[in-house]
N, C-alpha and C positions, 0 to 999 in steps of 0.2 A: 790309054784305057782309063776311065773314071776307077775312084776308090771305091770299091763294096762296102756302103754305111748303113747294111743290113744289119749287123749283132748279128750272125747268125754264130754259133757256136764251132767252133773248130778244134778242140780236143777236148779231152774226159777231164771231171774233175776230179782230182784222187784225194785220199785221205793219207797222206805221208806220217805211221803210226810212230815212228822214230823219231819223226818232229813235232809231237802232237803240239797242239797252243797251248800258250802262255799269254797272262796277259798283263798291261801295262807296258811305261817306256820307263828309259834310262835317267835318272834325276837330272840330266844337264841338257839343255833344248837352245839352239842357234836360231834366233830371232834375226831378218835379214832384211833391211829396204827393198822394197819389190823394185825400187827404178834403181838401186845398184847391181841388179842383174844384170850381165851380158845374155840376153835372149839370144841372140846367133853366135853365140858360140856352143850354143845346149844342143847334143847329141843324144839321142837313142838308140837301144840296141835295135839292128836290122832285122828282129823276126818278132820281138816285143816290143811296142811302142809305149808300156807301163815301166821298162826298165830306163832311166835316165844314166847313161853311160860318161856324160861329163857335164860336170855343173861348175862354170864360172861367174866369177862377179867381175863391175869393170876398173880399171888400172885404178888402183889407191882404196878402194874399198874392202869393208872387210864384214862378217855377220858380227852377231852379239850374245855374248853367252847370258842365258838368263839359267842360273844355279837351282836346284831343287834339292829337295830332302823326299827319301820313300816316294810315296806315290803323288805328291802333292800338285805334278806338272802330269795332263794327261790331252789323249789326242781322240779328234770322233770325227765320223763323216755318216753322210747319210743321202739315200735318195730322194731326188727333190720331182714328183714329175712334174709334163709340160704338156697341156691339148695339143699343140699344133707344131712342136718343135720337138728332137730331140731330148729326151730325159737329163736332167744335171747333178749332180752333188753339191751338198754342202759343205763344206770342210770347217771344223770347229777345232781350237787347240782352248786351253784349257789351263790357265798358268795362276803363281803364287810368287808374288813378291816378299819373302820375309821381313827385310827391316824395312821401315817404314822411313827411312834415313832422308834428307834433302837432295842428296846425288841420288838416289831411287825414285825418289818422289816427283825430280826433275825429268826423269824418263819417262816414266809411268804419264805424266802430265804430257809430255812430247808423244806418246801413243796416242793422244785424243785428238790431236791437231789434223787428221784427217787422210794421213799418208795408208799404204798399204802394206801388208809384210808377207813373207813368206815364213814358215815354223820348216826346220828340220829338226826333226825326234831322230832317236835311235828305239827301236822296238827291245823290250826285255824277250821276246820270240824272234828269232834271229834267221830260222826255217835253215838249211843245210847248207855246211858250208860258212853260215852266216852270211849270205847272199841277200836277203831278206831285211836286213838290219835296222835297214834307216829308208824314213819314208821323208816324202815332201809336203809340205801343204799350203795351198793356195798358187801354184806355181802359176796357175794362168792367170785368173781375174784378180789374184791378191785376196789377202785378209786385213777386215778390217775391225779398229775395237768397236765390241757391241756391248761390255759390260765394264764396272770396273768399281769398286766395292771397298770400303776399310770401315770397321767399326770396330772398338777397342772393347765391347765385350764379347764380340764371335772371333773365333778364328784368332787369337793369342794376338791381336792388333794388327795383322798381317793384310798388306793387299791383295786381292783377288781379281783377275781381270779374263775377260773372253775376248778371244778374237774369232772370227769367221768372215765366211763367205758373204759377202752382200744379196740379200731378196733381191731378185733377176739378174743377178751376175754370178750365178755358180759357175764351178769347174766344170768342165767338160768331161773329166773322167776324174777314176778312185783315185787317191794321191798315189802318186809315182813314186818306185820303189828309187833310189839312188846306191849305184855299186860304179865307182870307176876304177876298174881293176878288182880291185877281191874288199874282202873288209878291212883289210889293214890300210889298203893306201884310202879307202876312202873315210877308215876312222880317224886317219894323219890327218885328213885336208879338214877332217870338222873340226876337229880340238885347236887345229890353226886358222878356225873359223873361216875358211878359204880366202883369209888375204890376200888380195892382189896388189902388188910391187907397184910406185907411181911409175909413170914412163915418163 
């Protein structure tokens, strides 16, 4: 039987007053080679296809913590349309490299070189349960840098850089929430930046 890629609606949308939003994320965001993914080993839950049920990278690799203060690191997406194709998103993350250091500066400079990333945020709105917690971004087509900024009299000499979605390579859908297990085991696997063991 073909998939139904009508959009057509299939439950209500509520207003959960207990959860009302919050907004911003968590000062600490896991920057991640989009080709250190293991793509097939990525699971979703069986009735929602926005919930990412297991996310691995492959043998010996691991993400990258890029460190924030307050709100300094932030996340956004948006609808992109299309005449003749499916509608896409943008995915944009939104980061601050504090010191300006040569180990810093050697990264930040390795973000330009043309590779793609993936951003896991943790949301400061975590929605119930904290199930909600942590979103993905760029999981399909990657993120790439589109900005990237340092001048010593804005922003206390700090670097500023964007990544996002490539014009006509958006995602295909809103970033995918990530829960393997509850929030605990999935805040273990970020803080251990989901290393994978070599084989």
């Amino acid at each position: 039987m073909p998939v139904d890629c009508t959009g057509n609606l299939t439950q209500d949308i509520l207003f959960d007053c207990t959860n009302a939003p919050i907004g911003g994320i968590e000062q600490n965001v896991l920057l991640i080679n989009k080709e250190d993914i293991d793509i097939t080993s990525i699971t979703y839950n069986e009735t929602n296809e926005m919930i990412v049920t297991d996310f691995t990278l492959k043998a010996g690799k691991k993400g990258y913590m890029l460190t924030g203060v307050k709100q300094a690191n932030g996340k956004a997406w948006e609808l992109v349309k299309k005449e003749n194709a499916p509608d896409k998103f943008k995915h944009t993350f939104s980061g601050v490299i504090f010191n300006p250091s040569a180990q810093n500066k050697q990264q930040a400079g390795n973000l330009a070189k043309g590779a793609k990333y993936v951003a896991i945020v943790e949301q400061v709105w975590k929605g119930a349960e904290s199930k909600d917690a942590f979103e993905i971004l760029g999981l399909s087509s990657g993120l790439e840098i589109t900005t990237m900024t340092n001048n010593s009299k804005e922003n206390d000499n700090m670097i500023m850089f964007e990544l996002s979605s490539a014009d006509g390579f958006e995602e295909t859908s809103i970033p995918k929430t990530l829960l393997d297990v509850d929030y605990t085991a999935t805040k273990t696997a970020f803080e251990n930046k989901f290393a994978q063991a070599e084989i």
